[in-house]
N, C-alpha and C positions, 0 to 999 in steps of 0.2 A: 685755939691751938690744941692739938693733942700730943704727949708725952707718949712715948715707948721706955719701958725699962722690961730689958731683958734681966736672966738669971740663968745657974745652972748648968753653964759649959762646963771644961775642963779636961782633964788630961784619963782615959782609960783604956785601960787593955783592949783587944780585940777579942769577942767576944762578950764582954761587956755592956753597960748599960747606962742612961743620963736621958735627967727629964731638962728639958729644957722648959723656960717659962718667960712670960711676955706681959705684962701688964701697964695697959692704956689708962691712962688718966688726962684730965684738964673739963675743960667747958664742953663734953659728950651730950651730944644727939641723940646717936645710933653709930651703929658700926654692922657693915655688912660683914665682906669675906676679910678673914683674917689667914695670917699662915705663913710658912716661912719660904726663905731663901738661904742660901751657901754660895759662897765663892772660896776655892781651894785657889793657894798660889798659881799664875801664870794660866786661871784657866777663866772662864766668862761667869758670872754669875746665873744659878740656876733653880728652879722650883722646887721646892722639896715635897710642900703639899699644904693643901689651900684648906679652907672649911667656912661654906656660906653661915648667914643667918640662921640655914632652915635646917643646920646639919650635912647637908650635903660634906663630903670630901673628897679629895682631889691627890693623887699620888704619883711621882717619879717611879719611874719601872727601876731606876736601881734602889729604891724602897720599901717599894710594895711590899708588904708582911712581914717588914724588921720594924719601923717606924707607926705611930698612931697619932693622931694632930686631934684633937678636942678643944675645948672651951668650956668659959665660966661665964654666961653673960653677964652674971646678977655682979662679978668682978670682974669683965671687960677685961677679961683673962684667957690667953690663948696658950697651949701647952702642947709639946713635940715630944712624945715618949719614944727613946730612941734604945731600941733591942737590936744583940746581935751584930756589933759596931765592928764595924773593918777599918783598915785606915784609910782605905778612897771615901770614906764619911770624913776625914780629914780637912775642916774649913770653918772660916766665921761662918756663923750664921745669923742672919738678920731676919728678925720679923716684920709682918707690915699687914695694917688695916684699912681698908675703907673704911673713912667716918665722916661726918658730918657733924657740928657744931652749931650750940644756940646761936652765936654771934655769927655764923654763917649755912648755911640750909646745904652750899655746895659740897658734894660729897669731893673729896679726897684725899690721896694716898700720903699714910704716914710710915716711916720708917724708924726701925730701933736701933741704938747705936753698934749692933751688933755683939756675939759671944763665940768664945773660940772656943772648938772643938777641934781634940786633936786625940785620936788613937794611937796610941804604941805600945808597943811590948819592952 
């Protein structure tokens, strides 16, 4: 089994700024693409932006060039630097990993209990 524990929401201005952070633990394998999600009140849940094994990234057009998604492999650590915050950034956010475990070779999807982020003035 793998652990999510998020970190690093919270409440700031517009304009403003929050790192968010994601850290996988338990009986790890590997972990491919790691990266987040949001869901604002009354609306579907959606991608914020992904980041393979090999570095590759992945971005929502209403993110692109405010947001940077990285990672730590060596700490099975995934991090959402979030620039420039308006309140439509306004939602939990959960992360989530492909991985794979000793006690099982199948790769999949785990999820964090999510972090609230909320912009206001």
């Amino acid at each position: 089994q793998v652990q999510l524990v998020e970190s690093g929401g919270g409440l700031v201005q517009p304009g403003g700024s929050l790192r968010l952070s994601c850290a996988a633990s338990g009986n790890i394998r590997s972990i491919s693409t790691m990266g987040w999600y949001r869901q604002a009140p009354g609306k579907q849940r959606e991608l914020v932006a992904s980041i393979t094994s090999g570095g590759n990234t992945n971005y929502a057009d209403s993110v692109q060039g405010r947001f940077t998604i990285s990672r730590d492999n060596d700490k099975n650590t995934v991090y959402l630097q979030q620039t420039s915050l308006i309140p439509e950034d306004t939602a939990v956010y959960y992360c989530f990993v492909f991985a794979s475990t000793y006690r099982s070779p199948v790769v999949k999807n785990y999820w964090g209990q999510g972090t609230q982020v909320t912009v206001s003035s």
